[in-house]
Structure formats: structure tokens, C-alpha cells
C-alpha positions as CSV (number, residue, x, y, z in Angstrom):
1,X,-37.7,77.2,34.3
2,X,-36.9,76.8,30.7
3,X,-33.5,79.0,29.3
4,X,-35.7,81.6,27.5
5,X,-37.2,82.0,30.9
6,X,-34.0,82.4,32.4
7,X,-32.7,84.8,29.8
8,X,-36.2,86.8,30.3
9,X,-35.2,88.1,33.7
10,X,-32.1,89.0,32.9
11,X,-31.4,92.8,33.2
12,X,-29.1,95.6,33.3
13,X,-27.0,96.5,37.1
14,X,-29.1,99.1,39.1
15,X,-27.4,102.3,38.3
16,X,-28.9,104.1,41.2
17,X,-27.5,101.8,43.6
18,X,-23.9,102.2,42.0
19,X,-24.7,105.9,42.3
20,X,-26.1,105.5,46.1
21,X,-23.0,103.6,46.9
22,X,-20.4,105.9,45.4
23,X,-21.7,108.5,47.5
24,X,-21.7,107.1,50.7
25,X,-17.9,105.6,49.5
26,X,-16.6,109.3,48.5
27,X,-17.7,110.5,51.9
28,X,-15.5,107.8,53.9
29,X,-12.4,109.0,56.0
30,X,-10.1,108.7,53.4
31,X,-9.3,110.3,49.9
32,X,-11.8,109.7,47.1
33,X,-10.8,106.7,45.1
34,X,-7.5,105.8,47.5
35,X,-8.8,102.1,48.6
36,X,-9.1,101.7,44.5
37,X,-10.2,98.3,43.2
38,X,-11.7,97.7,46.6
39,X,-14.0,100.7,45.9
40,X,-14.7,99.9,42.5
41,X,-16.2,96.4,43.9
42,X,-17.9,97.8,46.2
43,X,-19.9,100.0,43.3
44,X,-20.1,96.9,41.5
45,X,-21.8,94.9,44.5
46,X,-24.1,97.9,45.1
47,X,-25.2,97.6,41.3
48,X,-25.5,93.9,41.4
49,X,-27.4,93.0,44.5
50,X,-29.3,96.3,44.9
51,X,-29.3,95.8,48.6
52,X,-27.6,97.6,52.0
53,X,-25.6,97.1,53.8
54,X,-23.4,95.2,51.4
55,X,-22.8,92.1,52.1
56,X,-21.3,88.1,51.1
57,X,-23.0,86.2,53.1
58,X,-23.2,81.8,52.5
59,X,-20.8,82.0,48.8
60,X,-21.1,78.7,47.1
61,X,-18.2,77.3,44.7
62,X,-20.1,75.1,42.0
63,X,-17.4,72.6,41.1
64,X,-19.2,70.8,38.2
65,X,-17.3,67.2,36.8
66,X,-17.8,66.1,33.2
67,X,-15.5,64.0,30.6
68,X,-14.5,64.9,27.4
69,X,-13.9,62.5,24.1
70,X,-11.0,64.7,22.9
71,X,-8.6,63.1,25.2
72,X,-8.9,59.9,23.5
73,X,-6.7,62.3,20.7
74,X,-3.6,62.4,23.6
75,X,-4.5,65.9,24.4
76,X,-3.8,65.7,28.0
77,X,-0.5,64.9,30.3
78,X,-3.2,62.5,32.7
79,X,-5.4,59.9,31.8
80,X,-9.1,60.0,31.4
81,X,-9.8,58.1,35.3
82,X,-8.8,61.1,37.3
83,X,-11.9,62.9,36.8
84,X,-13.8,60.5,38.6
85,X,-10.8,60.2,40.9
86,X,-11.0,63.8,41.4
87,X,-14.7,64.3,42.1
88,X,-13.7,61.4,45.3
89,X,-11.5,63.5,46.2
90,X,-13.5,66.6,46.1
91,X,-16.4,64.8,48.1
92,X,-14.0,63.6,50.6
93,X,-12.8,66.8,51.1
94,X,-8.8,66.6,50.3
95,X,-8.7,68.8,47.1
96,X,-7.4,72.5,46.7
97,X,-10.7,73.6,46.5
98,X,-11.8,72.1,49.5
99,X,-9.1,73.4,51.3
100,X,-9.6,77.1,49.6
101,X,-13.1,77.4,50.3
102,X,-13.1,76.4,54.0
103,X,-10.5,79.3,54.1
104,X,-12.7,81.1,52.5
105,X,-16.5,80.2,54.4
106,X,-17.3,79.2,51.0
107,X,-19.5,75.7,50.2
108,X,-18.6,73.6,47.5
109,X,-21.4,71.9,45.4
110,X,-19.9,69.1,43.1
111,X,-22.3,67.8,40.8
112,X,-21.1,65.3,37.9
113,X,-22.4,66.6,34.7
114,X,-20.9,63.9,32.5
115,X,-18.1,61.9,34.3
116,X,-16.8,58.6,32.1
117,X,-18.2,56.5,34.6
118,X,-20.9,56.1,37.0
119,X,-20.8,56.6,41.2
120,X,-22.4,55.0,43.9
121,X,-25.2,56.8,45.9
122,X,-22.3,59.8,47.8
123,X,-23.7,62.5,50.4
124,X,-23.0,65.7,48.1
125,X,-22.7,64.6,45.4
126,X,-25.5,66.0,42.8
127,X,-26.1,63.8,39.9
128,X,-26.8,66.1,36.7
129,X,-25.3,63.5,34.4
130,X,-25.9,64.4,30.8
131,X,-24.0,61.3,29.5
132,X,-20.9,59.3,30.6
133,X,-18.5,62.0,28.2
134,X,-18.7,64.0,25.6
135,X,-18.1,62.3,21.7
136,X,-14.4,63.1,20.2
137,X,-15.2,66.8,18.8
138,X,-12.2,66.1,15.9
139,X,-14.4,64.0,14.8
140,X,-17.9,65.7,14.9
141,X,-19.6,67.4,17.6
142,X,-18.9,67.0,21.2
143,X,-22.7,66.6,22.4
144,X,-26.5,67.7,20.6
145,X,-28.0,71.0,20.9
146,X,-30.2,69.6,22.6
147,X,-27.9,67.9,25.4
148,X,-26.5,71.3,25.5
149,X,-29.5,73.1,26.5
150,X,-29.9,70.3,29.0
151,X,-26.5,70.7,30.2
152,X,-27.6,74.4,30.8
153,X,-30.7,74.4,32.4
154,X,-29.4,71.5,34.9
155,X,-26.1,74.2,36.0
156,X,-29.3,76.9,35.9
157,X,-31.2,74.9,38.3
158,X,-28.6,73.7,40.7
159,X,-27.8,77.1,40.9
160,X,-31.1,78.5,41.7
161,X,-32.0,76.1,44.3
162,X,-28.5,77.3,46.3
163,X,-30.1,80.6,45.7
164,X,-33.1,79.5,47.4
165,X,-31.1,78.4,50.4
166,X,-29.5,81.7,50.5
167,X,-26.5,81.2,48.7
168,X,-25.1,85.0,47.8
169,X,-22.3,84.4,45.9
170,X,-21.7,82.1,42.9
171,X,-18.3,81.3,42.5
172,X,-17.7,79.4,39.0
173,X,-15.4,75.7,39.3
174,X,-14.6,72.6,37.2
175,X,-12.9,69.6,36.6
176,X,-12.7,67.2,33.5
177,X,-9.8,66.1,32.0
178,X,-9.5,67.3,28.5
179,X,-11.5,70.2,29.2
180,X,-8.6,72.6,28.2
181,X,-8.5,71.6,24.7
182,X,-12.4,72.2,25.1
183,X,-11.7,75.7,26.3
184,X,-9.3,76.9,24.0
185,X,-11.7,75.3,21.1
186,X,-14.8,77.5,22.3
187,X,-12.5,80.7,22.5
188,X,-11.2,80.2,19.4
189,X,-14.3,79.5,17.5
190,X,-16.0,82.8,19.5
191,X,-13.3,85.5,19.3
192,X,-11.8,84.2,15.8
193,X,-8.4,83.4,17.0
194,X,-6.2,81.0,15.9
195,X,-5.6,78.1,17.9
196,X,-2.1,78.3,18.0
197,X,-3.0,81.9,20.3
198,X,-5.2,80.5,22.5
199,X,-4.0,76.8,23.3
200,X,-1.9,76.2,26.3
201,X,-0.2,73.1,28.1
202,X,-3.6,72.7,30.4
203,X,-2.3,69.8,33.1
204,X,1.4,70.0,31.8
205,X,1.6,68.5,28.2
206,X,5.3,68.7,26.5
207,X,6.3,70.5,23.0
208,X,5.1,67.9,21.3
209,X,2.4,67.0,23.3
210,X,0.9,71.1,22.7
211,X,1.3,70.7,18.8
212,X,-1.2,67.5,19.0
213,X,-3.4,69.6,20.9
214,X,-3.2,72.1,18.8
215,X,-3.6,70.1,15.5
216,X,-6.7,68.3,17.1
217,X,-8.5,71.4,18.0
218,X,-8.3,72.7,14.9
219,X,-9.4,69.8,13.1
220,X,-12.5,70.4,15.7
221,X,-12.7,74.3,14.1
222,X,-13.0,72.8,11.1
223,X,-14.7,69.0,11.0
224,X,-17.4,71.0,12.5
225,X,-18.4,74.2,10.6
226,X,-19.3,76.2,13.3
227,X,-21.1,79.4,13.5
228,X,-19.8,82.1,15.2
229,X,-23.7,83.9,15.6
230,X,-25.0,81.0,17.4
231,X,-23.2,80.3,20.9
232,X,-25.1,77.3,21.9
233,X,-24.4,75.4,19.0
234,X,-20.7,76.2,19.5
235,X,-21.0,75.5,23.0
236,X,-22.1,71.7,21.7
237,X,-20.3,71.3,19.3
238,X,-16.6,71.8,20.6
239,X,-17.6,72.2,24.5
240,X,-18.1,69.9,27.4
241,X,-21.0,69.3,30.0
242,X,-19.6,70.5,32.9
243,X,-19.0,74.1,31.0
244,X,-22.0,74.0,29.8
245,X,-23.3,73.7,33.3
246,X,-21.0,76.7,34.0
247,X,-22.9,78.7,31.5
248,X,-26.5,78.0,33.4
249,X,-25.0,79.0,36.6
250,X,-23.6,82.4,35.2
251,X,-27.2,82.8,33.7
252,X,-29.1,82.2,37.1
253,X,-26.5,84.6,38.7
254,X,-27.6,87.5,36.6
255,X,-31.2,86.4,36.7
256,X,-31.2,86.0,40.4
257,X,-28.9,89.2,40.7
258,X,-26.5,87.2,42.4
259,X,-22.7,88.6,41.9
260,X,-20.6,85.6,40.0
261,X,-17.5,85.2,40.2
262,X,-15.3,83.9,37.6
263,X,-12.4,81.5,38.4
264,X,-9.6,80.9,35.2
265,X,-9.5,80.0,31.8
266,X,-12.3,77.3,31.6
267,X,-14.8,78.8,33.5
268,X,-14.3,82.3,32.0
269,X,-15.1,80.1,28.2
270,X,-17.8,79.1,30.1
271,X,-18.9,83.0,30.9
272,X,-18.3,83.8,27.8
273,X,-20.9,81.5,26.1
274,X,-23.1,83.1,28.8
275,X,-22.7,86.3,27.8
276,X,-23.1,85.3,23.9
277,X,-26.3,84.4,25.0
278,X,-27.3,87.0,27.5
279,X,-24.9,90.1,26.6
280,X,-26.3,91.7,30.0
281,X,-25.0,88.6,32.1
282,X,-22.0,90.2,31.8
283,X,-22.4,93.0,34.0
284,X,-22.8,90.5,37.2
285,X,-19.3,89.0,36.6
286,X,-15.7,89.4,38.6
287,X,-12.7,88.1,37.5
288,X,-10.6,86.5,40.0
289,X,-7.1,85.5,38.4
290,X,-5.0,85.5,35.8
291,X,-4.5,81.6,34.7
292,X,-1.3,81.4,32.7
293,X,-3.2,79.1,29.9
294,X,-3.1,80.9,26.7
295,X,-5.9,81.9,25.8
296,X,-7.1,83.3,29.3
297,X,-6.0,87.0,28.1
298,X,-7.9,87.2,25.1
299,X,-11.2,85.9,26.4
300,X,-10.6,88.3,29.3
301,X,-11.0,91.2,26.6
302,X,-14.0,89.8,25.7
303,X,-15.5,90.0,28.6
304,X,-14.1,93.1,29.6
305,X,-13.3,92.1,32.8
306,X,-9.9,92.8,34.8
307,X,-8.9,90.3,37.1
308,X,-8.2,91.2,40.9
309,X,-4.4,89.1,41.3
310,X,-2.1,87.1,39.1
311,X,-0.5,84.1,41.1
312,X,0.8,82.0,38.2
313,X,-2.1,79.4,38.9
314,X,-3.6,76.8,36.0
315,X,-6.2,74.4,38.5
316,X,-8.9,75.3,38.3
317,X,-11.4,73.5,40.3
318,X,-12.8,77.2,41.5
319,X,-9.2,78.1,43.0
320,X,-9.1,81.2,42.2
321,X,-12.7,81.6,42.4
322,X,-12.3,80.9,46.0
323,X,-9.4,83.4,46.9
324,X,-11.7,86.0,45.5
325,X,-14.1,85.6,48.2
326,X,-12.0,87.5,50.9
327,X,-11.5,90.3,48.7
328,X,-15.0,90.9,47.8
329,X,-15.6,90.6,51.6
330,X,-13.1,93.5,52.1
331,X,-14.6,95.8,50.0
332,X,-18.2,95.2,52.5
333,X,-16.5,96.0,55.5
334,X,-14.6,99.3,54.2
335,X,-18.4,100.2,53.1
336,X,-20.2,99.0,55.5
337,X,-17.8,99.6,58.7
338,X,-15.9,103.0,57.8
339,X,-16.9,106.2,59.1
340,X,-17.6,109.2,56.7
341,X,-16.0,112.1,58.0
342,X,-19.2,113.7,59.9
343,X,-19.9,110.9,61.5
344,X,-15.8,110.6,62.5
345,X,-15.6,114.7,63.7
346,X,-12.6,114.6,60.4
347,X,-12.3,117.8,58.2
348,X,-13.5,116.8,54.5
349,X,-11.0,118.4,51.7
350,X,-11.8,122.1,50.9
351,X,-13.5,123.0,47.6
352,X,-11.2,125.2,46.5
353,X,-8.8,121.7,47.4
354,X,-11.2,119.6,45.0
355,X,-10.8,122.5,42.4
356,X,-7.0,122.4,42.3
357,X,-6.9,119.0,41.6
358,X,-9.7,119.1,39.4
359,X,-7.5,122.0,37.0
């Protein structure tokens, strides 16, 4: 499926399942609105999935690997090796992801989408490799429009095929080294900011080591012209193959109607060149944390999104991402499990009660 077909099937949240849902939700044994955000999900699955009872069943964490040329520029506090390192690690099962998502009855699909390096034949391990790193984008762009779209359609169609296996949750998870400065590249170029407001330590840089990062990144903003009406040429020229696998997964989620769930600051740069694309992909986003990089806040706005907890975490990998999945799963069972108050022999408030309140 090419992206245009991809975009074509992309369309607004069902509005009369959010409406079907918040009926059956004000009629629970409790006070309208008193289990809050857990409510407001609920809605929000209703209008996604369109199906009942609600339900997260087989969620997937898609933990996509890719290098970045930047780092060559010093922009990160580990070298360039532990990305492959990493995706071991991932496959063998000893990351925080790993241990996250079996917490959380979560998969976790890693797929290297441009590692500096090649791997052996591994169980699990999907090969989407676009090329072995992205080029230094302070010195021109990080990868061709057309590796980009490649990039896109490869995350699209990993995603789709879970879908197929009945996958009904994609949860959004990466790991590159240098990817931060990547990030904070792509939000500055999209929302207009400054680099200095959106560019944090990523994997622990010093004083010094954040003005290089700055410095380089906006040398990127400006070695490579970009323009800020066309996301998939920003998306190459400052971004990285692993995010722009990120953005075909958040793409297939809202053409699938498949609830996504964003993890922190890279993957929601990721969503946000999905939603410049596809404004409507938006609607089939949650946002799990708050990453205390930067430039998480302002894309945030962007997207409009509010995130569900704030535990001073920076990973990535689909963390966050993965302690969603619990939540989400709480706001089912108060749906699907509580009585309404007929059901339950419980008096429902008075009119003249709702009318009080109401004045």
C-alpha cells in the first residue's frame, strides 16, 4: 500500500460511538465525570475503535533502531556502537522495555531501520534497513525524500501486518543514538522555535556538551533551507529512519483505527510529522508521559494532547509507551465491568439535583 493509500483511509473518530459510550459511562454507579481521565479514555477508545465492549487486547510496542550522522558532531554523552548494542539487548530481552512490556502483556517488535552496522540472521529481529545511518544533517540532509517515504511505508507495513495478527494497540518506541538532536531539529523546524527552547541533554550531555548540540542543530535549521509546508521533506532532511518509521506506524494506526499510543519526546516528533501529513491522525493518539527533554512541552501543544503521568523519565525505547497500557486497560474494565444504577438497584441523582448543580 503506497502512503497516499494510507493517508486515503484516514478519517475522522466516530462521534456516535463517543456519544454511545458517554451514555452508558454517565449511567455507571458513580457521579458523572468522578473517575475523570479514566472516563475521558474510555470516550476516546469508543471513538477510535468503534467497537463494544471496549477492549486492549495483544498491544504491541514497535521499538524501531536506526543511526544518526549527527553524532559524528559530539552531540551525544555515548558513542555511536550502542545502538546496535542496544537492539541485542532488546532481542535478548534485558532492556527496560522488555521488562515494561511483559509487565504490561505488551509485545515488542524491534525492527532496525538504519543501524551503523549490519546483524546476523536474529529470531525477532525485522530487517527494514534503509541504510547503515543517516548522513551528518549540519552538513546537508540527513537521508532523500525518497528514503524517507521508504522509511515510512516500511514502519506503515510492519505495522499493518501486527494489525493483521490482531495486534490492538500500537504503542510508539525507539532507539538511536543521536536521535535527540534529531528530535529537537524536527520540532524546531515544525513549530518555529528556537533551538535553544527545544534542545535538551538527551542521554546526559554536560553544559558544554548542550551548547554543541545546540550550535549543530541549528546549523542543520539553516545548511538546509527547510520548508515548514512540507513535513516529509523536513522529516528527511533533519530526521532519522527509525522516526520516520514512527511516522508510518502512527499513519497505519489511524488508517487501521487502531488507538496509538505515544511514548516521549522522540516519538511524539515522530507523531507530529504524522499529523503534518494526515492532520486527522491526530485524533487516534494518547500521550503517555511527560519526558523532561525540552522540547517535549511544546510539541505536546502541538498535538494537543495531555499526557496521562509525569515520572521524570528521558528513555525512551517505548517506556512510557508501555506504562500506558494498564491505564488504558482500566478505563475498559470501569466500562465494561461497572454496573449502571438500574442494573445495581442504586437511586440515580434527582433532576431537580442535576438542576442545582447545573445553576
Amino acid at each position: 500500500m503506497t502512503l497516499e493509500e494510507i493517508i486515503s483511509r484516514i478519517e475522522p473518530p466516530d462521534a456516535a460511538a463517543a456519544e454511545k459510550a458517554q451514555q452508558r459511562l454517565d449511567r455507571l454507579t458513580k457521579p458523572q465525570g468522578s473517575l475523570g481521565r479514566l472516563e475521558v479514555l474510555a470516550r476516546w477508545l469508543a471513538s477510535v475503535t468503534r467497537t463494544f465492549p471496549l477492549s486492549i487486547e495483544r498491544p504491541v510496542v514497535f521499538t524501531f533502531a536506526g543511526d544518526h550522522g549527527v553524532a559524528a558532531e559530539g552531540v551525544s554523552a555515548y558513542p555511536q556502537e550502542v545502538t546496535a548494542q542496544m537492539v541485542l539487548n532488546f532481542l535478548a530481552g534485558g532492556a527496560a522495555i522488555n521488562a515494561l512490556a511483559r509487565q504490561a502483556g505488551a509485545d515488542v517488535i524491534v525492527a532496525d531501520f538504519g543501524v551503523a552496522g549490519d546483524f546476523k540472521p536474529t529470531p525477532g529481529l525485522i530487517d527494514a534497513k534503509i541504510a547503515r545511518g543517516t548522513a551528518n544533517m549540519a552538513e546537508g540532509p540527513a537521508m532523500s525524500r525518497e528514503q524517507a517515504i521508504r522509511a515510512i511505508n516500511e514502519g506503515a507495513r510492519i505495522a499493518m501486518a501486527s494489525k493483521e495478527r490482531g495486534a490492538g494497540l500500537f504503542a510508539l518506541g525507539e532507539m538511536g543514538i543521536g536521535n535527540s538532536t534529531a528530535a529537537s531539529a524536527l520540532t524546531a523546524a515544525l513549530t518555529g522555535a528556537s533551538p535553544e527552547e527545544v534542545t535538551g541533554r538527551g542521554t546526559g550531555v554536560d553544559a558544554d556538551g548542550l551548547k554543541r548540540k545546540v550550535s549543530v542543530i541549528r546549523r542543520a535549521l539553516e545548511v538546509n533551507r527547510l520548508d515548514p509546508t512540507d513535513p516529509i521533506s523536513i522529516l528527511a532532511q533533519v530526521g532519522g529512519f527509525e522516526i520516520a518509521g514512527l511516522v508510518g506506524v502512527v499513519l497505519a494506526g489511524a488508517a487501521t483505527r487502531t488507538p496509538v499510543v505515544v511514548d516521549g519526546f522522540i516519538a511524539s516528533a515522530a507523531a507530529l510529522v504524522a499529523c503534518r501529513i494526515a492532520p486527522d491522525a491526530v485524533h487516534y493518539l494518547s500521550a503517555s508521559h511527560m519526558s523532561v527533554e525540552r522540547g517535549h512541552q511544546r510539541l505536546l501543544r502541538e498535538l494537543g494532547l495531555t499526557v496521562l503521568f509525569d515520572f521524570g523519565m528521558r528513555l525512551g525505547e517505548g517506556t512510557g509507551a508501555a506504562l500506558a497500557i494498564p491505564i488504558l486497560r482500566a478505563s475498559c474494565a470501569i466500562y465494561n465491568e461497572m454496573a449502571t444504577f438500574p442494573q445495581a438497584g442504586v437511586s440515580e441523582r434527582s433532576d431537580r439535583q442535576a438542576e442545582e448543580v447545573k445553576s
